[in-house]
C-alpha positions as CSV (number, residue, x, y, z in Angstrom):
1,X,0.0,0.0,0.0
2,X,1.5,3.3,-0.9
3,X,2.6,5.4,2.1
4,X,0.0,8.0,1.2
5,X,-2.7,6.1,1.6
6,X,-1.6,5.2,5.1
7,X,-1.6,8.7,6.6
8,X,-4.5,10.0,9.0
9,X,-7.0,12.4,7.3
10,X,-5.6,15.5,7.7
11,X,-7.5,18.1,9.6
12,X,-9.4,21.5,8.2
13,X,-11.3,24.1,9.2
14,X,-13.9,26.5,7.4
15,X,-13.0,28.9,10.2
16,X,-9.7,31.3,10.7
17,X,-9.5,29.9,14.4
18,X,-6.5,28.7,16.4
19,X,-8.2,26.3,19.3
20,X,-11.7,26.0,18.5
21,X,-12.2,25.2,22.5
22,X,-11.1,29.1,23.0
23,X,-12.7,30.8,19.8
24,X,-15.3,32.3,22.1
25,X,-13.2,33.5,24.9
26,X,-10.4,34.6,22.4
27,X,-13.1,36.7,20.6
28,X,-14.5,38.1,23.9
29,X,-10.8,39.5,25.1
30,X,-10.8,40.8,21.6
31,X,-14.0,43.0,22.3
32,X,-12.3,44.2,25.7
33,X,-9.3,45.4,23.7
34,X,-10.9,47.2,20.9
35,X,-13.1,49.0,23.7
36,X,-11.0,49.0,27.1
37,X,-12.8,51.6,28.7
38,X,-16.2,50.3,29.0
39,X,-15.7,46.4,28.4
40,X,-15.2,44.0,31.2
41,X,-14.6,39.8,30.6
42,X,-15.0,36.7,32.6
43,X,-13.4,34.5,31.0
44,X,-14.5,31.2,33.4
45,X,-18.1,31.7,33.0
46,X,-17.6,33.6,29.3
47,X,-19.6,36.8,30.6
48,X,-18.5,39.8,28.8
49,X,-19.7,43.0,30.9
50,X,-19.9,46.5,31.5
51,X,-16.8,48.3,33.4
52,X,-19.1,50.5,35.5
53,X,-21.2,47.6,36.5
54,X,-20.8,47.8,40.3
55,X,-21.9,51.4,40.3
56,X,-24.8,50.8,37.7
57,X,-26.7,48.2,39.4
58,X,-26.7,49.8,42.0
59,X,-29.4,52.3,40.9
60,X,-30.3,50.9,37.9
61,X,-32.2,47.2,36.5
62,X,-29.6,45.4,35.1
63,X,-30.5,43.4,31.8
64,X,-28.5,39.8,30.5
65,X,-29.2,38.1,27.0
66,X,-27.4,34.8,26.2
67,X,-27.2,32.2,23.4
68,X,-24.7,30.0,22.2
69,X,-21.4,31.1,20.2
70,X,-21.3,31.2,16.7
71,X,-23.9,34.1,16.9
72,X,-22.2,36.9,17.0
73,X,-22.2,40.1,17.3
74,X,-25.3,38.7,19.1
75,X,-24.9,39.1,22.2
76,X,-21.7,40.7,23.0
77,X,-21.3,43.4,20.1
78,X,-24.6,45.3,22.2
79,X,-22.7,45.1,25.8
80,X,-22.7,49.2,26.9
81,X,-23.8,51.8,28.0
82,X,-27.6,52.2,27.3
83,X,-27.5,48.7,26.2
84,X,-27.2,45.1,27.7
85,X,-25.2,45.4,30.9
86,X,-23.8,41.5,30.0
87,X,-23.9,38.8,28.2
88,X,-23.5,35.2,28.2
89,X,-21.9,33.0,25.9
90,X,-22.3,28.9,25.4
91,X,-20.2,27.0,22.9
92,X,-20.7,27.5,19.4
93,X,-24.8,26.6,18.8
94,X,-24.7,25.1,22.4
95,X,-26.6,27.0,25.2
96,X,-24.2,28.7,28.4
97,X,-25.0,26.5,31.4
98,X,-27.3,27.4,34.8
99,X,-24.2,27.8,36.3
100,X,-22.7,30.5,33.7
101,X,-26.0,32.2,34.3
102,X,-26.3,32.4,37.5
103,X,-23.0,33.7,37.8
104,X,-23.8,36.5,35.7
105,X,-26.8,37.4,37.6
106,X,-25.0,37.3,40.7
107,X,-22.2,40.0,38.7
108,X,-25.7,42.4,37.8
109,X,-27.2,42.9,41.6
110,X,-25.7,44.1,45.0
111,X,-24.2,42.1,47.4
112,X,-27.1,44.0,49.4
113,X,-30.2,42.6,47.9
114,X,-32.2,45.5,49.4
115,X,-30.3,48.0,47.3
116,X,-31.0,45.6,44.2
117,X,-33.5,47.1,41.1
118,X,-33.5,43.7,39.9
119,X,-32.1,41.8,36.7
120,X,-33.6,40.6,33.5
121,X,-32.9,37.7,32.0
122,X,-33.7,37.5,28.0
123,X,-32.6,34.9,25.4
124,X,-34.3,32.9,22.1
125,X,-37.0,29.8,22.5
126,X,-34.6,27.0,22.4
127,X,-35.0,24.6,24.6
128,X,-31.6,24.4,26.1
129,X,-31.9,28.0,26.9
130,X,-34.8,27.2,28.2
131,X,-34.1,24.8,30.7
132,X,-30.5,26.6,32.1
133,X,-32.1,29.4,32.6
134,X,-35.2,28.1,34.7
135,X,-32.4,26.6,36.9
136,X,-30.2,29.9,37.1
137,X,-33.3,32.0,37.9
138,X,-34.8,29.5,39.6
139,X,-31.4,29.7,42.1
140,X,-30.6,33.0,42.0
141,X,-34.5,33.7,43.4
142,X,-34.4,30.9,46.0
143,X,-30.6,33.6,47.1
144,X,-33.2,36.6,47.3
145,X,-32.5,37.7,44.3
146,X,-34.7,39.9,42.2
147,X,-34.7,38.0,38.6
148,X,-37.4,38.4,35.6
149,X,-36.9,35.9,32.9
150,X,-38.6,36.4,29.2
151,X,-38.2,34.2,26.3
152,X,-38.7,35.5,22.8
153,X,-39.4,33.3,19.4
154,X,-40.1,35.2,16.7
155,X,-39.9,32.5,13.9
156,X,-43.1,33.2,11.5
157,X,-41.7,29.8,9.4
158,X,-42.9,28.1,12.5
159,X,-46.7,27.9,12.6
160,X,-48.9,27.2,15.6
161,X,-49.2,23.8,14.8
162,X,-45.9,23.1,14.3
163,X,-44.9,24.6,17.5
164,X,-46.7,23.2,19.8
165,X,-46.0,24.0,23.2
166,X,-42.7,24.2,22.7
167,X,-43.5,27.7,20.6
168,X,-41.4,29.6,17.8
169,X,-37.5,29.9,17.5
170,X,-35.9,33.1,18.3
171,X,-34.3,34.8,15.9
172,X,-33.7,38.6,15.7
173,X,-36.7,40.0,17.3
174,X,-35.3,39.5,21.2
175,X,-32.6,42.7,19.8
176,X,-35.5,44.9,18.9
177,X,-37.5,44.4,21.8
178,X,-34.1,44.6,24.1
179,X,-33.2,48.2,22.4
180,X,-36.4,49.4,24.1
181,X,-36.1,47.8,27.2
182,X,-32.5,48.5,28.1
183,X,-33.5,52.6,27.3
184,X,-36.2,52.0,30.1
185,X,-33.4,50.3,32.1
186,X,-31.0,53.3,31.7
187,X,-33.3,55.7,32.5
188,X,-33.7,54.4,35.6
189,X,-37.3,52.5,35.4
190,X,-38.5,49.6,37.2
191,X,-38.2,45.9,36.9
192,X,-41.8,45.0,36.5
193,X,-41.3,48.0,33.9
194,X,-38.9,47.3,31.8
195,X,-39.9,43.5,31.6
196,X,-43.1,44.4,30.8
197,X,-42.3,46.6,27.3
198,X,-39.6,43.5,26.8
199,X,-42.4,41.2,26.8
200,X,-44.7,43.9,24.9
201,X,-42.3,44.5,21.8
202,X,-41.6,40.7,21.7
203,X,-45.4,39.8,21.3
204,X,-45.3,42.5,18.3
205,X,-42.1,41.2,16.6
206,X,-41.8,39.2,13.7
207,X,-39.0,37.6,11.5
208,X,-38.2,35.1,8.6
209,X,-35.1,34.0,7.1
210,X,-33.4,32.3,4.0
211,X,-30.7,31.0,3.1
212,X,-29.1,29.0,0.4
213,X,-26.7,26.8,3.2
214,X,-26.2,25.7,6.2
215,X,-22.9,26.2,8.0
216,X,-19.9,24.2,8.9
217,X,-19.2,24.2,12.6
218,X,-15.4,25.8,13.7
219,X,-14.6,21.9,15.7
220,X,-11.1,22.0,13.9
221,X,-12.4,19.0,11.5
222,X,-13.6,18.3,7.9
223,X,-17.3,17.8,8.6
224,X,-19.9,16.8,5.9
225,X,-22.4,19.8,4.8
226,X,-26.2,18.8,4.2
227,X,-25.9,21.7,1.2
228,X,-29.0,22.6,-0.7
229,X,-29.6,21.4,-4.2
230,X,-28.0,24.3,-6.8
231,X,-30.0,26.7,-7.9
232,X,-32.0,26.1,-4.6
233,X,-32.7,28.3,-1.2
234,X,-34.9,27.2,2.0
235,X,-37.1,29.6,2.7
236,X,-37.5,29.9,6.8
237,X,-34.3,28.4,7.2
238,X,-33.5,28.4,11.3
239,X,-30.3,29.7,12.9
240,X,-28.7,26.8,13.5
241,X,-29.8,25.4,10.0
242,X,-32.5,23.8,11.0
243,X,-35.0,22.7,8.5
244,X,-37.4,25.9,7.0
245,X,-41.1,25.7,5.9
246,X,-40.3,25.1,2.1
247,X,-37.2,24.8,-0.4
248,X,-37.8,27.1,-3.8
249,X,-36.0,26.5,-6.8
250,X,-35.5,27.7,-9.2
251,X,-34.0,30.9,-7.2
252,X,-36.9,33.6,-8.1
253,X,-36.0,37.1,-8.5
254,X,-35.5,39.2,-5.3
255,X,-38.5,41.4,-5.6
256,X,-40.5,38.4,-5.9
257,X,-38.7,36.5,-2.9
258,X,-39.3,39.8,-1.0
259,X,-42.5,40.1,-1.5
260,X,-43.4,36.1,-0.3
261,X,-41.1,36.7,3.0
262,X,-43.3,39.7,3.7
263,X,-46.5,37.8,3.3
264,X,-45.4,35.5,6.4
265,X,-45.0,38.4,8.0
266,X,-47.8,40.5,7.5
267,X,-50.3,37.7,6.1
268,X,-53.6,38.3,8.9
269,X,-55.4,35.6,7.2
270,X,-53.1,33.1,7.5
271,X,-54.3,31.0,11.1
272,X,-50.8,29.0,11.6
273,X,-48.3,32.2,10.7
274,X,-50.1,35.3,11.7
275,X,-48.3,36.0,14.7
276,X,-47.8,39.9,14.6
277,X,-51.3,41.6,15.5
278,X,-51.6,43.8,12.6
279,X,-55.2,45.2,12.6
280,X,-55.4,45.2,8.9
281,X,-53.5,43.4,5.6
282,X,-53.5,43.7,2.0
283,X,-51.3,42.3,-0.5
284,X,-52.9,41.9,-4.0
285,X,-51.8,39.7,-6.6
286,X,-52.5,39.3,-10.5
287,X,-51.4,35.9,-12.4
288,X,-49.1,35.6,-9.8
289,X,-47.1,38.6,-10.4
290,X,-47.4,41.0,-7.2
291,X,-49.0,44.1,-7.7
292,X,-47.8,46.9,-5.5
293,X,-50.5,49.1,-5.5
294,X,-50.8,52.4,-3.0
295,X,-54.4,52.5,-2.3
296,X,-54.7,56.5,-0.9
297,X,-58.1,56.2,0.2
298,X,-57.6,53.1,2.0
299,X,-54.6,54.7,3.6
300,X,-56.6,57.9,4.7
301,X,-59.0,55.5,6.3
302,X,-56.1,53.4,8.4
303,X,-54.5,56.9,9.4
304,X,-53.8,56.6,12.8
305,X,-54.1,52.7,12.9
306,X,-50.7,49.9,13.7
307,X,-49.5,50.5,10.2
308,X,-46.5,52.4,11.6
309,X,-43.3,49.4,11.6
310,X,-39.6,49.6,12.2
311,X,-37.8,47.4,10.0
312,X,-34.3,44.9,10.8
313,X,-32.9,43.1,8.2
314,X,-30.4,40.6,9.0
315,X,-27.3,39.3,7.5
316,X,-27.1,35.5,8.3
317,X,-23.3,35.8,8.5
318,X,-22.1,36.0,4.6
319,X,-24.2,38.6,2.7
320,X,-23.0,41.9,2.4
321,X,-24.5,45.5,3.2
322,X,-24.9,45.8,-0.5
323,X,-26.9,43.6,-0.9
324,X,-29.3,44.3,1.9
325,X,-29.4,47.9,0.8
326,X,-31.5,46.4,-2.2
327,X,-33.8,44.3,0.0
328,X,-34.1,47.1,2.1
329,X,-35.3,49.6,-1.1
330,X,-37.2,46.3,-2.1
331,X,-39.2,45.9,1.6
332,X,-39.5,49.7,1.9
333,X,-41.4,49.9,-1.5
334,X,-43.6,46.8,-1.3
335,X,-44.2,47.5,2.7
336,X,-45.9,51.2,1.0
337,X,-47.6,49.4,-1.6
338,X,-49.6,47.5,1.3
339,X,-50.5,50.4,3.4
340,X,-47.3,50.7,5.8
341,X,-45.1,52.9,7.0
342,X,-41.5,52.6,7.8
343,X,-40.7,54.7,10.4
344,X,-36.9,53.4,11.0
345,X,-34.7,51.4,9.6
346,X,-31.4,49.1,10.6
347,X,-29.3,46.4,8.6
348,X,-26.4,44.6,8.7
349,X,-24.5,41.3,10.8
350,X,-26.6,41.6,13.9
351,X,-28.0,38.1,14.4
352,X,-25.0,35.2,12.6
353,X,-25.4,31.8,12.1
354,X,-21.3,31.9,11.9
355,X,-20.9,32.6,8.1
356,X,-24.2,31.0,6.3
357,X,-25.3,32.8,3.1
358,X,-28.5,34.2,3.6
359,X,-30.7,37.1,5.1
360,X,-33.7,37.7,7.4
361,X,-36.2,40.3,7.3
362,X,-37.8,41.5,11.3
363,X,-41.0,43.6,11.8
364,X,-41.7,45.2,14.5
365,X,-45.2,46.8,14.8
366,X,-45.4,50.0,16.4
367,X,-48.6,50.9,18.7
368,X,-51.4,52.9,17.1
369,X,-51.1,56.4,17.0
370,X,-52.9,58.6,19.8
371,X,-53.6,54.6,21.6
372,X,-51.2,53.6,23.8
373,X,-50.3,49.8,24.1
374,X,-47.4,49.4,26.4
375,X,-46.2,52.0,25.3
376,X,-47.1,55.4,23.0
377,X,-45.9,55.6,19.5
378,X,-43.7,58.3,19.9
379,X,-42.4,57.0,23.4
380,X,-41.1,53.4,21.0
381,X,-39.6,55.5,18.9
382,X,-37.3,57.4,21.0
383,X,-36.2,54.4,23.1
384,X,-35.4,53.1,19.9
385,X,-33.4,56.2,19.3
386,X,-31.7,56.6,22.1
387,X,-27.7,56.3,21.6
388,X,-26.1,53.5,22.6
389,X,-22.1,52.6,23.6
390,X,-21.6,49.3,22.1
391,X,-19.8,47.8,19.4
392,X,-22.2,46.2,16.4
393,X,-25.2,48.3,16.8
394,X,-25.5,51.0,13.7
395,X,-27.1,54.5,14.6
């Protein structure tokens, strides 16, 4: 047998990593370095942290979100000032344990508990996440400590009867929803507060993805891809490449694939998929060719109704700004053409599935005008203005 054939398979990555054990941590210090002054790191629980966080719990709720690696700039990149006040990172795709948890919690209140304003806890519906952080809270409450946990899934690919109990994945929507509620947080409201328009935006969030991939995971080794057939995307593709609601192929257009992620968005008449509680709909369609029309009357009548939405799309790791600029002029346009109005916009890496080709498109509708909700119109909007100190979100 030739000697070459008796050598071990040599070992590759996808991934410019050195240990894939320390890729999370050695990405974390990174953060601290870029941003000395206001970023703290634990490297035995993988909590990265605010500098000033002794003297901001103090008077302030504190607010954690954490998932597993491969994520990112979600969660670390929104650590700061007027932002999260830490994170928590698992392994790549795996969830951070009760004990990593906890331990954050523990960093976010007093050693007093009577000075404590109390923490909240906020990550996707994965069941993982799920289960370590009903343990952590579950703890850090039996210790006296003040702890308000709220899961968000905003997958529309996942319909009710698909669900189940078990409910939708997270995607994006928990960073809309936490960009109001850390505001609250750093002006100084309550916990029962700021949980409250947490729990608010996220039952008023939407998102679907696509993709044409899934991703290879940085373990140091060649690992087999289930890739897509050419010429062939997965519409509602999940984060961690889990299966979507249906493949297309041949590739359509983008305006066209626009258009059909926006119907699983703002579809009222669909039973399983309607999940953000628009009062009113339209999308018309001739020989299957969408039909953008702007209906003025019909708009004069909704005036003052929830057609008001702020809009995130999402790189999935891989596509570029460029791109998302065009399904951004694409969603603007057909989002008019069906009665609504953009009122702010954000795009780029915010929510990774490490480097997978693809793109996700988040709603978030804003309350009625002159009706407040849980909270007014204009009062969404400038917590969602409010500058922030972090390092991925773009204002």
């Amino acid at each position: 047998m030739a000697a070459a054939d008796t050598e071990p398979p040599s070992k590759q990555t996808f991934h410019f990593i050195n240990d894939p054990a320390e890729a999370i941590n050695e990405a974390s210090y990174g953060l601290t370095h870029l941003h000395p002054t206001y970023l703290s790191y634990l490297p035995t629980h993988k909590i990265l942290y605010r500098s000033d966080l002794a003297s901001f719990r103090a008077s302030h709720v504190t607010v954690i979100a954490f998932s597993g690696g491969g994520h990112e700039p979600m969660f670390s990149g929104f650590v700061g000032p007027s932002f999260l006040s830490a994170s928590v990172s698992g392994a790549v795709f795996a969830s951070p344990t009760a004990a990593q948890i906890l331990r954050a919690i523990e960093l976010c209140q007093p050693d007093t508990q009577a000075e404590s304003k109390g923490t909240l806890v906020v990550c996707g519906n994965y069941t993982g996440d799920i289960l370590n952080a009903g343990l952590a809270v579950t703890r850090a409450t039996a210790a006296g400590k003040r702890v308000v946990f709220v899961p968000v899934g905003d997958d529309v690919a996942v319909g009710r009867a698909k669900g189940g109990k078990v409910g939708r994945r997270g995607l994006s929507g928990h960073l809309v929803g936490l960009k109001a509620a850390c505001a609250l947080a750093e002006e100084g409201e309550g916990l029962e507060r700021v949980a409250e328009v947490m729990g608010y935006v996220a039952d008023n969030v939407g998102t679907v993805g696509v993709a044409f991939d899934r991703v290879a995971l940085p373990n140091a080794t060649l690992t087999p891809l289930h890739t897509l057939p050419i010429d062939t995307i997965e519409l509602g593709m999940g984060a961690h490449g889990e299966p979507g609601l249906r493949r297309i192929s041949p590739v359509p257009e983008l305006d066209d694939l626009t258009g059909q992620m926006l119907d699983l968005l703002l579809d009222t008449t669909d039973k399983d998929r309607s999940f953000i509680p628009f009062s009113r709909s339209h999308w018309p369609a001739v020989n299957a060719q969408r039909v953008w029309e702007l209906d003025v009357e019909q708009q004069e009548k909704d005036r003052g109704k929830d057609n008001h939405v702020v809009l995130l799309l999402n790189s999935l790791g891989s596509t570029s700004d460029a791109f998302l600029g065009r399904v951004a002029e694409l969603a603007v346009e057909q989002l008019a053409g069906r009665g609504f109005v953009v009122r702010r916009l954000i795009l780029g890496p915010l929510v990774t599935s490490l480097k997978m080709s693809g793109f996700g498109i988040t709603l978030w509708r804003l309350p009625p005008d002159g009706a407040k909700e849980a909270l007014w119109r204009d009062e969404a909007l400038k917590l969602w203005d409010r500058p922030v100190t972090c390092e991925a979100w773009r204002q």
